[in-house]
C-alpha positions in Angstrom: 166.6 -10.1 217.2 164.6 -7.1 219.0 163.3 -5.9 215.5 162.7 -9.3 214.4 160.3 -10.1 217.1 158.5 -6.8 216.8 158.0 -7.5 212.9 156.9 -11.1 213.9 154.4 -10.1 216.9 152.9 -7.6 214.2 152.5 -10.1 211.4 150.8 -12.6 214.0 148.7 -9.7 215.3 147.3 -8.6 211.7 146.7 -12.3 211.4 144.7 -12.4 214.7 142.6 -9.2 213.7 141.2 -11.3 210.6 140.7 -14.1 212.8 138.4 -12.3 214.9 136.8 -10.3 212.5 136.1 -13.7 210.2 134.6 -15.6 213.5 132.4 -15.3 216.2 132.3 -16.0 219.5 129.2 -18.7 219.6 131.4 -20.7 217.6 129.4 -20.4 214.5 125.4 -20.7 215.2 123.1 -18.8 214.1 122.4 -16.0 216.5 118.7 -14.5 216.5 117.3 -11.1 217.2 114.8 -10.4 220.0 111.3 -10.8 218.8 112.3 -12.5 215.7 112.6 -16.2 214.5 115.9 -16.9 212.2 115.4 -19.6 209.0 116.6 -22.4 210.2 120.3 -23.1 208.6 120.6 -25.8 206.4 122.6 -28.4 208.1 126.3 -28.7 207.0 127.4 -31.4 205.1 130.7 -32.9 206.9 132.8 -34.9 204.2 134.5 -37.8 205.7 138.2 -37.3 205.7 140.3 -39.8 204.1 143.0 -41.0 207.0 145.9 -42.7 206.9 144.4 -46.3 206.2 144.1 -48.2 209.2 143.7 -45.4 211.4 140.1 -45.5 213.5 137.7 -42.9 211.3 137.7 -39.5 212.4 134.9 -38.4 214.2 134.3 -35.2 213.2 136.3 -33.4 210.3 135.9 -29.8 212.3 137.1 -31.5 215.4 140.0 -33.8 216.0 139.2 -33.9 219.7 135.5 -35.2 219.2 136.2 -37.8 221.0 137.8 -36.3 224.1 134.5 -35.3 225.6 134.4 -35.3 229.9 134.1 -38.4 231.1 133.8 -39.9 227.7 136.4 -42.8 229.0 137.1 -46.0 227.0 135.6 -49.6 227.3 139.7 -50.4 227.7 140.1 -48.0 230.3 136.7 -47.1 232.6 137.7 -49.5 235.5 141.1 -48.3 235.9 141.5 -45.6 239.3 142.3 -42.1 239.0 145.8 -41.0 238.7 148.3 -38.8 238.2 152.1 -40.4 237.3 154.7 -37.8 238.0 158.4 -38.7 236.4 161.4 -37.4 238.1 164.1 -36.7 236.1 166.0 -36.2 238.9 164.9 -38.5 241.3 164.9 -41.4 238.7 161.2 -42.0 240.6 157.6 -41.8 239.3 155.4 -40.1 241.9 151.6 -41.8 241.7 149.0 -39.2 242.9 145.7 -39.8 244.2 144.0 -37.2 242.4 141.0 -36.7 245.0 142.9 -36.6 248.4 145.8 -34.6 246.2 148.2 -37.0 248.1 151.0 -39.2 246.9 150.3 -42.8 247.3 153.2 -44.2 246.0 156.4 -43.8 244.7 158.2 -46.2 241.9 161.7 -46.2 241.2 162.4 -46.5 237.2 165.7 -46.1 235.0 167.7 -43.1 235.1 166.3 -40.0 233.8 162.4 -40.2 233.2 161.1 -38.0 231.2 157.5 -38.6 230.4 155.2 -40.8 231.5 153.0 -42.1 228.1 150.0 -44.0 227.6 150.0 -46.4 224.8 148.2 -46.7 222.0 146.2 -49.1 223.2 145.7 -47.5 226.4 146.7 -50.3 227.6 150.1 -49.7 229.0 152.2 -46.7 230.6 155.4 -46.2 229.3 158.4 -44.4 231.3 160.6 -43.1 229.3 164.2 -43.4 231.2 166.4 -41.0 228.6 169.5 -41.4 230.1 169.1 -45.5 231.1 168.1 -46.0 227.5 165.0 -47.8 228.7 160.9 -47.7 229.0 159.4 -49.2 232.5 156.2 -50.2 231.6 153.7 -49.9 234.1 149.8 -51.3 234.1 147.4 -48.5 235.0 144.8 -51.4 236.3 147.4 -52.3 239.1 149.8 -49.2 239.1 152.2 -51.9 239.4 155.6 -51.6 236.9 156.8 -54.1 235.3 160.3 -55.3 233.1 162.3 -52.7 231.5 162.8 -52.6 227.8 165.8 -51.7 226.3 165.4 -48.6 224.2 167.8 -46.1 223.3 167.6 -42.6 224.0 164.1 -42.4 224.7 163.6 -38.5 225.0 160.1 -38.7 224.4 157.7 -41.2 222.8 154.6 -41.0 220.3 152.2 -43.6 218.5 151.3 -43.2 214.5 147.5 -42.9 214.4 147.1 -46.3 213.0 148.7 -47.9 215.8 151.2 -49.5 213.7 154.2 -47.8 215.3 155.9 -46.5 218.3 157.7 -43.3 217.1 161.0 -42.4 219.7 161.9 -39.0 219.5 165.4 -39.9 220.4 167.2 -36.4 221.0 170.9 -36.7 221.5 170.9 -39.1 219.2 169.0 -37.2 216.2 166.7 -39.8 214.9 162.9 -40.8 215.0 162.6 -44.5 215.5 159.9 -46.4 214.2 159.1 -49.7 216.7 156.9 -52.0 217.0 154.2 -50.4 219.6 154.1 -53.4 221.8 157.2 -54.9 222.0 159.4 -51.8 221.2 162.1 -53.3 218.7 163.2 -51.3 215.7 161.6 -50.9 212.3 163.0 -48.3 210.9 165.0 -45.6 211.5 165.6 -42.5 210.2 168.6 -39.7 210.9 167.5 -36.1 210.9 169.5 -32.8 210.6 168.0 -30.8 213.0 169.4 -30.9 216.9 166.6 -31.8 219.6 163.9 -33.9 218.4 161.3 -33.1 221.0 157.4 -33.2 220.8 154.9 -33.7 217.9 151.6 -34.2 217.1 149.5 -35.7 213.9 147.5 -33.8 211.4 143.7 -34.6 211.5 143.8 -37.1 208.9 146.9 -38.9 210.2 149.0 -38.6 207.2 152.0 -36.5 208.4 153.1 -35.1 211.8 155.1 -31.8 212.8 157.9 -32.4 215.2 159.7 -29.4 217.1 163.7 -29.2 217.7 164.5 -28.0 220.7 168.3 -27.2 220.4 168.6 -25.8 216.8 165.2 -23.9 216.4 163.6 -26.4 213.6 161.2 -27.9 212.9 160.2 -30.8 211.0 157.3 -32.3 208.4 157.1 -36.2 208.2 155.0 -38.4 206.2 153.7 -41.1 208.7 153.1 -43.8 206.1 157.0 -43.5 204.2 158.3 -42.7 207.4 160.4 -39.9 205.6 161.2 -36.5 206.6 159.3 -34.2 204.0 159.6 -30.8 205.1 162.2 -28.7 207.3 162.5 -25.0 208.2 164.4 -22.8 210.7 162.2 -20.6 213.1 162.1 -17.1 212.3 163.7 -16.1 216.1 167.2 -16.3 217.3 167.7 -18.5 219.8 164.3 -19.9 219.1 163.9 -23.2 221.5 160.6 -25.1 220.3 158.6 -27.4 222.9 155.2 -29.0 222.9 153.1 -29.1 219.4 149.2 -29.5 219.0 146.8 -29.2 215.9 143.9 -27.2 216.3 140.7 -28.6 216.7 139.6 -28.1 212.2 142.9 -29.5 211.8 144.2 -26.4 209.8 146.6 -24.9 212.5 149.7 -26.3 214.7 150.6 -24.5 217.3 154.4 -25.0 218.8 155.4 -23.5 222.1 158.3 -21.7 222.2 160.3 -21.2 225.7 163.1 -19.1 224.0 160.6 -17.0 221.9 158.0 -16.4 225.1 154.6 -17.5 222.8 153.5 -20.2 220.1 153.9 -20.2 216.6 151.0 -20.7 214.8 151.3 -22.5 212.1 149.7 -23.9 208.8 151.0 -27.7 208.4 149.8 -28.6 205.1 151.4 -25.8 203.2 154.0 -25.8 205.7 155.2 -22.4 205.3 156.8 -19.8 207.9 154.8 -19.7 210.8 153.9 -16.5 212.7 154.7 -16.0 216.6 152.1 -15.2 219.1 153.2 -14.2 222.8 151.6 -15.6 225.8 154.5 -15.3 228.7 157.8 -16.2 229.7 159.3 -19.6 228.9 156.2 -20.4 226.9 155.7 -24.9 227.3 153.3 -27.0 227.5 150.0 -27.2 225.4 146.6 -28.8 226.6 143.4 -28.4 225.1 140.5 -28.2 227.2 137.3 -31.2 227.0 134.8 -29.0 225.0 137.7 -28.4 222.0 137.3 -24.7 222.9 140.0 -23.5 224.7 143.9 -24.3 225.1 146.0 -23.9 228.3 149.8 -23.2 227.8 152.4 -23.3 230.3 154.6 -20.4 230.7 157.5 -21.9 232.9 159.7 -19.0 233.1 157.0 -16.4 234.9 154.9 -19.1 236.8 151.7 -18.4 234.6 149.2 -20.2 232.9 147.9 -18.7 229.2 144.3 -19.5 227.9 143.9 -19.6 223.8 140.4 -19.6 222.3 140.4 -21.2 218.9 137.1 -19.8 218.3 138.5 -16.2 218.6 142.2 -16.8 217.7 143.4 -15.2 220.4 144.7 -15.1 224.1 141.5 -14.5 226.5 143.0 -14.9 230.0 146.3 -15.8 232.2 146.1 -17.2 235.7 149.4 -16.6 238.0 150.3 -19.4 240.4 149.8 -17.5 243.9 153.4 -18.4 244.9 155.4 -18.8 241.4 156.2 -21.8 240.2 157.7 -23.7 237.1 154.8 -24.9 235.3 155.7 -27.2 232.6 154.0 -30.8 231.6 150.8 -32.2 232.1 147.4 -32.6 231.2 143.8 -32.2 231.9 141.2 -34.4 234.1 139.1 -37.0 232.7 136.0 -34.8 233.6 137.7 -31.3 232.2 137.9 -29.6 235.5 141.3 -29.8 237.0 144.6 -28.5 234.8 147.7 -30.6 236.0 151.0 -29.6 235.5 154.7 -30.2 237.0 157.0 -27.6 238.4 159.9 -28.5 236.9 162.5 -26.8 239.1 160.7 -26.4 241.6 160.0 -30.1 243.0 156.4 -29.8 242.9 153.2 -30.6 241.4 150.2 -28.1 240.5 146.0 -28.6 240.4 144.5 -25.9 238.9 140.4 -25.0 238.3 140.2 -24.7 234.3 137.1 -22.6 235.5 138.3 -20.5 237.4 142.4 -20.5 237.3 142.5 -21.0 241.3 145.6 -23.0 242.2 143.7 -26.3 244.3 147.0 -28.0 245.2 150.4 -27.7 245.5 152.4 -31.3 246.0 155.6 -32.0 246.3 157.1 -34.7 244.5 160.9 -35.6 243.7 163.4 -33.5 241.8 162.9 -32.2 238.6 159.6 -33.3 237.8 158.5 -33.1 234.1 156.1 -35.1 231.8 153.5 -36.0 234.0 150.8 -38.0 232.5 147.2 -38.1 234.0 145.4 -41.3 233.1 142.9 -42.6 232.0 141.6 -40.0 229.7 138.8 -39.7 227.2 139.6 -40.9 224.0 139.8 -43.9 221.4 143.6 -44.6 221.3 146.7 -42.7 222.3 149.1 -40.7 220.3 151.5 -41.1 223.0 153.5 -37.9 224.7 151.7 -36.8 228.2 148.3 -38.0 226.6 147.2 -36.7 222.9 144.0 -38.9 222.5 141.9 -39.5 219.4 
C-alpha cells in the first residue's frame, strides 16, 4: 500500500507541476508591464452549454458556482434569518445556531440518527435526514419550526437532480439511489448498485451525470441523471481507500473526492472517467466547500483537526489552518457573505466558526453528540442540489 501511495502522490504531483506551469495566478487576465499599455484581448466567446433539459441555464460555462456570489441570496430565501442547523447523530437533536451571537437558540428533537440537514431544491424546505428512523423531518427555514415526518427508508444522505425533477436518497446500508418525487418523497425509481456505502455526490456542470463516492468498498460511481442508470464504476487505486464528500471544479472539468482513509482528494476527470490521481492535504481528509469568489476550496481534515485550502487557479494546496485546541472537523458550509467556514466536530460534540480570511478559529460551541452534516442556510444560489448546501 506504502509504494502504491508514493507512486500515486508522484503521478498527482507531475500532474500539479503542469497545472501550475499552464496557469497563472490572476486567473487568466492579461497582466501589463510598467510603462506599457497591453492590446486589449479580444473578449472570449462563452458557448452556452447544453444541460440536462429542464434544468435552469447555466450561468457561466467556466463557472458552475456563478451564482453563488456573497450575499447573492434568492427572491425565495432573502427574508429567512440566519442560521446554522446542526444534526446529531447521536443526540437524535438538531441544534439551531444563531450565527451572530454564536449561541444555540434552540434545540429540535427529530428521528433517530440525523445525518444531514438539506435544503431543498426549491429552497424551500429543510430536510433531516433520520438514517436509522428511516425518515426526513422537514423543517421551514422562515419559522425554524419542524414539521410531520416522512417515511423514507434509509436516508444516509439526500441530493436533488439539477432539473428539480427528483430527490435522489443515497440510501447506504441498503445499496441503492432512490429517485422520489422532491416534494412529497415517494418512490420513482429505484436502482440497486454493487458498490458498499453510497455516500456524497455532486453533478457535472451541465447536469447530465453525477459522481457518487462509496464509502465502505472504495468506489465510486458514474450515473446518467436523465436514465437514472449507473454508467460507470471503478475501484480507487488505495487500499483501504474510504471516499467522502465530492465537488466539481468551478470549469466543470475536475471532481474532487475526499478521502479519509487515503489522507487527500482524488482529483478526478468525470467525463472520461478514468483513474483518478491522489492529492494529500491531511489526516482523515472530509469535507469539501468552495469559497464565494469560485477561487478557493476548504477541506476538512478530521483526523488531525486541520483545515486544507485548494486553489483551482493554481491546482494546488496554498495553506492549512490548525484548530488551536484539535478538533474533529467534518461537515459544513460557508456563510452567505463568504466570511465564516462552518463545520461540526464530529467526535468531539462541538461546533467550529472559522475566518476564511484569515483561518482564526471565532467560535467553539457545543452542541449534542456526534454532530455531523450541518447545513448553514440560506445561501446564495438558484436551487439546491441537496447534501449540506451545493447551490446552482
Amino acid at each position: 500500500m506504502h509504494r502504491h501511495f508514493v507512486k500515486s502522490a508522484l503521478v498527482v504531483g507531475a500532474a500539479l507541476a503542469c497545472l501550475a506551469a499552464c496557469g497563472t495566478q490572476d486567473g487568466g487576465r492579461t497582466s501589463e508591464a510598467h510603462g506599457t499599455k497591453a492590446a486589449v484581448p479580444a473578449p472570449r466567446e462563452k458557448k452556452p452549454v447544453k444541460g440536462l433539459p429542464g434544468m435552469p441555464p447555466v450561468l457561466d460555462p467556466q463557472d458552475v458556482y456563478a451564482a453563488d456570489r456573497p450575499n447573492k441570496l434568492s427572491p425565495v430565501v432573502k427574508d429567512f434569518p440566519s442560521r446554522v442547523y446542526v444534526p446529531s447523530t447521536e443526540s437524535d437533536t438538531v441544534s439551531v445556531i444563531d450565527p451572530k451571537t454564536y449561541k444555540i437558540i434552540e434545540t429540535i428533537p427529530v428521528g433517530r440518527q440525523p445525518q444531514h440537514v438539506v435544503p431543498s431544491w426549491d429552497l424551500k424546505t429543510l430536510w433531516v435526514n433520520n438514517n436509522r428512523g428511516h425518515t426526513l423531518t422537514p423543517i421551514d427555514p422562515k419559522t425554524g419550526k419542524a414539521g410531520k415526518e416522512v417515511e423514507v427508508h434509509d436516508p444516509y444522505n439526500l441530493y436533488f437532480t439539477p432539473h428539480g425533477k427528483y430527490a435522489v436518497v443515497m440510501a447506504s446500508l441498503d445499496r441503492e439511489l432512490v429517485f422520489r418525487d422532491p416534494h412529497t418523497m415517494e418512490r420513482k425509481k429505484t436502482v440497486p448498485v454493487s458498490c458498499y456505502g453510497v455516500n456524497h455526490a455532486d453533478f457535472s456542470l451541465d447536469g447530465r451525470y453525477f459522481i457518487v463516492s462509496c464509502e465502505f468498498s472504495g468506489e465510486l460511481l458514474k450515473v446518467d441523471t436523465e436514465k437514472m442508470k449507473v454508467v460507470g464504476q471503478q475501484r480507487l487505486p488505495f487500499e483501504g481507500a474510504m471516499p467522502q464528500d465530492v465537488k466539481v471544479s468551478p470549469d466543470g472539468k475536475k471532481f474532487y473526492i475526499a478521502d479519509m482513509m487515503a489522507h487527500g482528494m482524488w482529483v478526478l476527470d468525470g467525463d472520461k472517467f478514468t483513474e483518478p490521481t491522489l492529492l494529500p492535504t491531511g489526516k482523515g481528509c472530509h469535507g469539501l466547500y468552495v469559497s464565494r469568489d469560485s477561487r478557493e476550496m476548504y477541506v476538512s481534515n478530521r483526523g488531525e483537526g486541520t483545515i486544507s485550502v485548494f486553489d483551482f487557479t493554481r491546482g494546488k494546496l496554498t495553506k492549512k489552518w490548525r484548530l488551536p485546541d484539535g478538533g474533529s472537523p467534518d461537515m459544513g458550509g460557508v456563510s452567505a457573505d463568504g466570511k465564516v467556514l462552518w463545520l461540526s466536530g464530529r467526535y468531539d460534540a462541538e461546533v467550529y466558526a472559522i475566518d476564511t480570511r484569515t483561518g482564526t478559529q471565532l467560535a467553539r460551541i457545543p452542541v449534542g453528540s456526534g454532530p455531523h452534516g450541518l447545513a448553514v442556510y440560506p445561501q446564495p444560489g438558484r436551487y439546491s442540489l441537496g447534501h449540506t448546501g451545493i447551490f446552482r
